[in-house]
C-alpha positions as CSV (number, residue, x, y, z in Angstrom):
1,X,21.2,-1.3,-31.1
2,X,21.7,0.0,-28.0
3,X,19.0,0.0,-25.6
4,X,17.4,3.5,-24.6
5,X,16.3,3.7,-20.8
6,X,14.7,6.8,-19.3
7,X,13.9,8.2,-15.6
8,X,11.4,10.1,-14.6
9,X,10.0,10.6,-11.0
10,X,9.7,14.7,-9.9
11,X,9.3,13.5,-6.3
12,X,13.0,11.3,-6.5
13,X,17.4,11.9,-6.4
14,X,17.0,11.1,-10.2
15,X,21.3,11.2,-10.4
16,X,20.7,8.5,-7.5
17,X,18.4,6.3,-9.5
18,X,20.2,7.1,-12.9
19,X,23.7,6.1,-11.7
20,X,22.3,2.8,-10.1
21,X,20.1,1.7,-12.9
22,X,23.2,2.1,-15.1
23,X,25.2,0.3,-13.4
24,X,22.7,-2.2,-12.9
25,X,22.3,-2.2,-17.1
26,X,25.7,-1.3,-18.2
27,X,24.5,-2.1,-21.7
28,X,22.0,0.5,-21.9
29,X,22.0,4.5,-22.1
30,X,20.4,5.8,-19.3
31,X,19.1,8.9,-18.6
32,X,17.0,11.3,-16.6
33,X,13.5,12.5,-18.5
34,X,13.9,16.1,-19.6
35,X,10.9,17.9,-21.3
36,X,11.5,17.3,-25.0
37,X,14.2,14.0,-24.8
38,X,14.7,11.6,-27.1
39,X,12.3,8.7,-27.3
40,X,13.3,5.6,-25.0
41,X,12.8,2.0,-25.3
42,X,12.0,1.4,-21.8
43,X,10.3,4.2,-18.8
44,X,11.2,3.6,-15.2
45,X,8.8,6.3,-13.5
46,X,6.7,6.7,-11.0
47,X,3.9,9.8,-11.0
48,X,4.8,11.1,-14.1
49,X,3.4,14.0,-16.0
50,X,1.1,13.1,-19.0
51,X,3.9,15.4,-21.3
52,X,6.1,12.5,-20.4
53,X,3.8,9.8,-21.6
54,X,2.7,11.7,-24.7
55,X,6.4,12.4,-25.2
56,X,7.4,8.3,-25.3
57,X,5.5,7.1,-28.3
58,X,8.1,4.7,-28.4
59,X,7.9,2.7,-25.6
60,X,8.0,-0.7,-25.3
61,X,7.2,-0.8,-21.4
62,X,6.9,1.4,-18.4
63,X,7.9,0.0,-15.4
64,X,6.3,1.2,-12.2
65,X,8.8,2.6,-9.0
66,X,6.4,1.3,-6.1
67,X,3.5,-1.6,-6.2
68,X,0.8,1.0,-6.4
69,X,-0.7,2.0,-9.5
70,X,-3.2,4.7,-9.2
71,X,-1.4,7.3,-10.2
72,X,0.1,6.3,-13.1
73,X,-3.6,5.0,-14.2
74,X,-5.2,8.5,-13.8
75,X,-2.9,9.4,-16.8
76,X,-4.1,8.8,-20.7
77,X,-2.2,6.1,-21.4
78,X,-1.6,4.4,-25.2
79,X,-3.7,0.9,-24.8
80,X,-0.6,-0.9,-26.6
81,X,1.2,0.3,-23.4
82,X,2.6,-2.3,-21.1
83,X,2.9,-1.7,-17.3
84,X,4.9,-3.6,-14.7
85,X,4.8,-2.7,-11.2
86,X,7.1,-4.2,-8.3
87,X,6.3,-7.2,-6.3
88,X,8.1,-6.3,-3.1
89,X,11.7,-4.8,-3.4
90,X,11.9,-4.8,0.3
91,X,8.6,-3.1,1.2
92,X,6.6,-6.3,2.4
93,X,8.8,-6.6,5.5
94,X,8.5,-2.9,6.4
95,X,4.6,-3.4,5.8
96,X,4.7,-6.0,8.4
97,X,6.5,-4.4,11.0
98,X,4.0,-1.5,10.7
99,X,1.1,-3.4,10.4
100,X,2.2,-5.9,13.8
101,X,3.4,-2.6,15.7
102,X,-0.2,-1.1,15.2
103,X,-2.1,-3.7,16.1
104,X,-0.1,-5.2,19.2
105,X,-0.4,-1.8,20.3
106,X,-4.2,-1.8,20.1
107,X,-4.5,-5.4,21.2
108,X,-2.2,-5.5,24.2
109,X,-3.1,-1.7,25.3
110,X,0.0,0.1,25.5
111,X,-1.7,3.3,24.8
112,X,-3.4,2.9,27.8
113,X,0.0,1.7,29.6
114,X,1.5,5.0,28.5
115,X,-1.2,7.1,30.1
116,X,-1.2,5.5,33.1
117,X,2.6,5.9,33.3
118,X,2.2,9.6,32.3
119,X,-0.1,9.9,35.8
120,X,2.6,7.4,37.9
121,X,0.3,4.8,37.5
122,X,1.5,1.4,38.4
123,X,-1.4,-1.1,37.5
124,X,-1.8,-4.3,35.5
125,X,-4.8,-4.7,33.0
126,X,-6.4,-8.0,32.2
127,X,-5.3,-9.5,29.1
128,X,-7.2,-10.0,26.0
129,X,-8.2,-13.5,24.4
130,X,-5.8,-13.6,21.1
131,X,-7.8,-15.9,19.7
132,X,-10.7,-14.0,19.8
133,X,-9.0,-10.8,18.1
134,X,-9.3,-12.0,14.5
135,X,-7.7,-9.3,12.5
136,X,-8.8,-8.9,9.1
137,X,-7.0,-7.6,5.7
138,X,-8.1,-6.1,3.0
139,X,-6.7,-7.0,-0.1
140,X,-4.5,-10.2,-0.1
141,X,-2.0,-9.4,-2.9
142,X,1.7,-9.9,-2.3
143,X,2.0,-7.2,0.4
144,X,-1.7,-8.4,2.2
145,X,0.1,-11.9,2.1
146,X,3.2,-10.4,3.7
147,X,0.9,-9.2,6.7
148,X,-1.1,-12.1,7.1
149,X,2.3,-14.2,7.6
150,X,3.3,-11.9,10.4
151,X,0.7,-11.4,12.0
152,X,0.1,-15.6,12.1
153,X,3.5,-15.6,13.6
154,X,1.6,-14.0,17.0
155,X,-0.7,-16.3,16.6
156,X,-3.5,-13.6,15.6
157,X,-6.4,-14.9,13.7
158,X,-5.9,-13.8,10.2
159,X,-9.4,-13.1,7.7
160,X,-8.4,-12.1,4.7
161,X,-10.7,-10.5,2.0
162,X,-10.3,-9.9,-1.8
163,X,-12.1,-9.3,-5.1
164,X,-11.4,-12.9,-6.2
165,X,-11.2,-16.2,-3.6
166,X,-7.5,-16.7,-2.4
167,X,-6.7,-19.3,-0.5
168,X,-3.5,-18.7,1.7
169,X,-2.3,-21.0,4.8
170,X,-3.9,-20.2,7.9
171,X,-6.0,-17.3,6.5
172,X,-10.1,-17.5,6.8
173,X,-10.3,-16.4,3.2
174,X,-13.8,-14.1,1.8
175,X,-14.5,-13.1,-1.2
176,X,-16.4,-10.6,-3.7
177,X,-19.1,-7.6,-1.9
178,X,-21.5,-10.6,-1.2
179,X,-18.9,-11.8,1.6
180,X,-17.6,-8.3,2.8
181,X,-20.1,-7.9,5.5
182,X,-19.5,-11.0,7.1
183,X,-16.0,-10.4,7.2
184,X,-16.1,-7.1,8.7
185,X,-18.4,-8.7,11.1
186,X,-15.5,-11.3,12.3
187,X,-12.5,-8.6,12.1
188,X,-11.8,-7.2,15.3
189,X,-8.9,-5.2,13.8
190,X,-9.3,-4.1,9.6
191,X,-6.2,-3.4,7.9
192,X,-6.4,-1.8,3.9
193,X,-3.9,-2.8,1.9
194,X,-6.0,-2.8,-1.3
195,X,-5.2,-1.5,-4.8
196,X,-7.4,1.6,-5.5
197,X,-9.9,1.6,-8.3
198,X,-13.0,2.9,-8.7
199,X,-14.4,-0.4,-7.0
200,X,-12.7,0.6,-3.7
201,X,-12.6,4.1,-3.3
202,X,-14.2,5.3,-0.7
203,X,-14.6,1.7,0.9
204,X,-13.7,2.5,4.3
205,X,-17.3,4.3,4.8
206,X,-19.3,4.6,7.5
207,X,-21.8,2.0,6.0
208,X,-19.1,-0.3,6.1
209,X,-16.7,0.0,9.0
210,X,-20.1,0.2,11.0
211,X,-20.3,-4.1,10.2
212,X,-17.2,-4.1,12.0
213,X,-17.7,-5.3,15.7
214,X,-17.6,-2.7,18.7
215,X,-14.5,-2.1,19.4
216,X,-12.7,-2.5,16.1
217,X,-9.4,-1.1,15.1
218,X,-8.7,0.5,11.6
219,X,-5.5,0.2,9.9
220,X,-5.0,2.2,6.5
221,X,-2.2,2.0,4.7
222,X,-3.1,1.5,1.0
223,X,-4.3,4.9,-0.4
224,X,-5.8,8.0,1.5
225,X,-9.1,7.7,-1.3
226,X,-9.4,4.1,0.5
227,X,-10.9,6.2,3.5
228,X,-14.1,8.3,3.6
229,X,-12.2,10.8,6.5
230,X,-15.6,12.0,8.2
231,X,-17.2,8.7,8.6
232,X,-14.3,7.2,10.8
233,X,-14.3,10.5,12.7
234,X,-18.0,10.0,13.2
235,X,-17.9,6.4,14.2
236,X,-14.7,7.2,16.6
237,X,-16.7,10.0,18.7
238,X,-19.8,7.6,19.0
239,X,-17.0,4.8,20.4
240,X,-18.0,2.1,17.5
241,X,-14.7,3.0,16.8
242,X,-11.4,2.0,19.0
243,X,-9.1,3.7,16.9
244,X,-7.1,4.3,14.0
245,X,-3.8,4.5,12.6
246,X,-3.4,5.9,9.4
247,X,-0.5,6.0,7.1
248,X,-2.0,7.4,3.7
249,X,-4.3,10.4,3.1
250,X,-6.5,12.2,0.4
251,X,-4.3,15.1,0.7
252,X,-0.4,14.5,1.3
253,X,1.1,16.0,3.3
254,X,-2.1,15.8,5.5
255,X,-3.0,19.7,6.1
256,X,-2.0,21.0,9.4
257,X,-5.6,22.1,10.6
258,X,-6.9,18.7,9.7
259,X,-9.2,16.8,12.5
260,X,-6.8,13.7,12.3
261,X,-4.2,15.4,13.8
262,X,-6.0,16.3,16.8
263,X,-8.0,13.7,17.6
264,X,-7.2,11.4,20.4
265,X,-8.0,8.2,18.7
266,X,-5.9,8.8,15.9
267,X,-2.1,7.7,15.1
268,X,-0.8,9.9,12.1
269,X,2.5,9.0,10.2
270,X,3.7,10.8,6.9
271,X,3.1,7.4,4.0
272,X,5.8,5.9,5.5
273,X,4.8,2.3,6.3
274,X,6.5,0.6,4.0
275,X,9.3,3.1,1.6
276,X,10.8,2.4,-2.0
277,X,14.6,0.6,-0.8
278,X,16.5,2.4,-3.9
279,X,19.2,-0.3,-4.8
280,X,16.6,-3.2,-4.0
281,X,13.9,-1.5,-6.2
282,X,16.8,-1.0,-9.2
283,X,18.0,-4.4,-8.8
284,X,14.7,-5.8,-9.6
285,X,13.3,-3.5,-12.1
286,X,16.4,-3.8,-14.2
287,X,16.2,-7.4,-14.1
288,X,12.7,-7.2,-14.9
289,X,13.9,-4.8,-17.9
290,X,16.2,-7.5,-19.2
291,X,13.9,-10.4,-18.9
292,X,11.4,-8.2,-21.0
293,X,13.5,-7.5,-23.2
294,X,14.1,-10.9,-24.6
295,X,11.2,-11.9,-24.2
296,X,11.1,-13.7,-20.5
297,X,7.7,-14.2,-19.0
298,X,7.6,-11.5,-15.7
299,X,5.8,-11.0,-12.9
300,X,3.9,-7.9,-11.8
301,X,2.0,-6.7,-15.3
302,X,-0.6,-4.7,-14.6
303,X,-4.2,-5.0,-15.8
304,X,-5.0,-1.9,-16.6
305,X,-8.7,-2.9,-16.5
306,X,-8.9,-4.2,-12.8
307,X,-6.2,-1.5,-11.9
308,X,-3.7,-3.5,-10.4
């Protein structure tokens, strides 16, 4: 029997994606999710509408177009349902490079270079000890492991903290809310990267990046609901606070009378750190979808429970 694919993302080129994944599975029919359509083996979706789950009784798996899962979680979802997210697809890389751009441009002070070449300006400021920047992630998953490894490469202290003890090379690993405090306390720089679930909502709060040390940097580029948006604009005016760049928002696109874009402290760009490569994404997600298929052991299944 033929195997029965289906599309859907509202946000995506769905011809783009259709065309690719069937040439990617030239065994399969493919097609773009229309209200009403057939029941499909297999879902490749991202964000989709609960019709569309309610609509695929049939399905076998869903497989998620990004690494993030929150959205697709907030839906009513059959329990029988299984979920598979990507591991990287090209995204760790682009992760990195963000990530390394915003902190060498905390740590060696090219904001301040800029200003002072804005006024004509020519003076040199004294550097910073690198190894007393440690720069702390949070979240060590495949993309938080990505960062670390880059930002090693500049010889940058790495802490890394997660829900569950990791131990990765040349990462001062915590672990669990009973460690969280000391490692804000020995992060000079935070970066997010975590999965959001009701455990770490709202964890970037002013109780907790006020444990980071004087001076700190903030780096968000998980999920916007990571980020409790008053309480780094508090801590920012009272100079706790550095700085920020932030990549991900509660309410995309960010409004245009929001603070953040006004404030001097803060570095906006439009969720754009790391973006879905289309051909690397298909390539993996239909081999994914053939490994499943006959029964293959695959990474990136979702726990629905942990939600991630």
């Amino acid at each position: 029997m033929t195997m029965q694919v289906v599309f859907c993302d509202p946000s995506a080129d769905a011809e783009s994606w259709v065309a690719s994944l069937r040439r990617h599975l030239p065994g399969a029919q493919v097609d773009n999710w229309i209200d009403g359509a057939a029941a499909a083996d297999y879902a490749v979706a991202w964000a989709p509408p609960q019709a569309f789950i309610d609509q695929q009784t049939r399905l076998k798996a869903l497989f998620n177009v990004g690494a993030g899962v929150d959205k697709l979680l907030a839906l009513k979802l059959p329990p029988h349902l299984t979920i598979i997210r990507l591991d990287d697809a090209g995204m760790g890389v682009q992760m990195a490079e963000y990530v390394c751009h915003a902190v060498i441009r905390h740590f060696r002070e090219f904001v301040q270079y800029e200003a002072q070449a804005a006024q004509g300006v020519w003076e040199r400021r004294k550097p910073h000890a690198r190894s007393a920047f440690a720069v702390g992630i949070l979240g060590m998953g495949v993309l938080g492991q990505r960062v670390a490894s880059a930002l090693r490469h500049f010889e940058f202290p790495v802490n890394g903290w997660s829900r569950s003890h990791r131990s990765v090379d040349g990462v001062t690993g915590y672990a669990g809310l009973d460690q969280l405090p000391q490692f804000l306390a020995r992060s000079k720089a935070v970066v997010c990267l975590l999965p959001l679930t009701p455990d770490t909502r709202n964890i970037l709060s002013r109780k907790t990046l006020a444990q980071l040390p004087a001076g700190a940097y903030v780096v968000n580029v998980a999920r916007g609901d990571h980020l409790v948006d008053e309480d780094l604009l508090a801590l920012l005016d009272s100079g706790h606070l550095a700085g920020a760049t932030l990549d991900v928002f509660r309410t995309e696109p960010l409004p245009g009378g929001h603070a953040f874009w006004r404030h001097p402290k803060i570095r906006v760009t439009p969720h754009t750190s790391a973006q879905t490569l289309l051909e690397d994404s298909i390539a993996q997600i239909a081999d994914k979808i053939l490994a499943f298929d006959r029964g293959a052991e695959i990474a990136g299944r979702v726990d629905a429970a942990r939600g991630y």
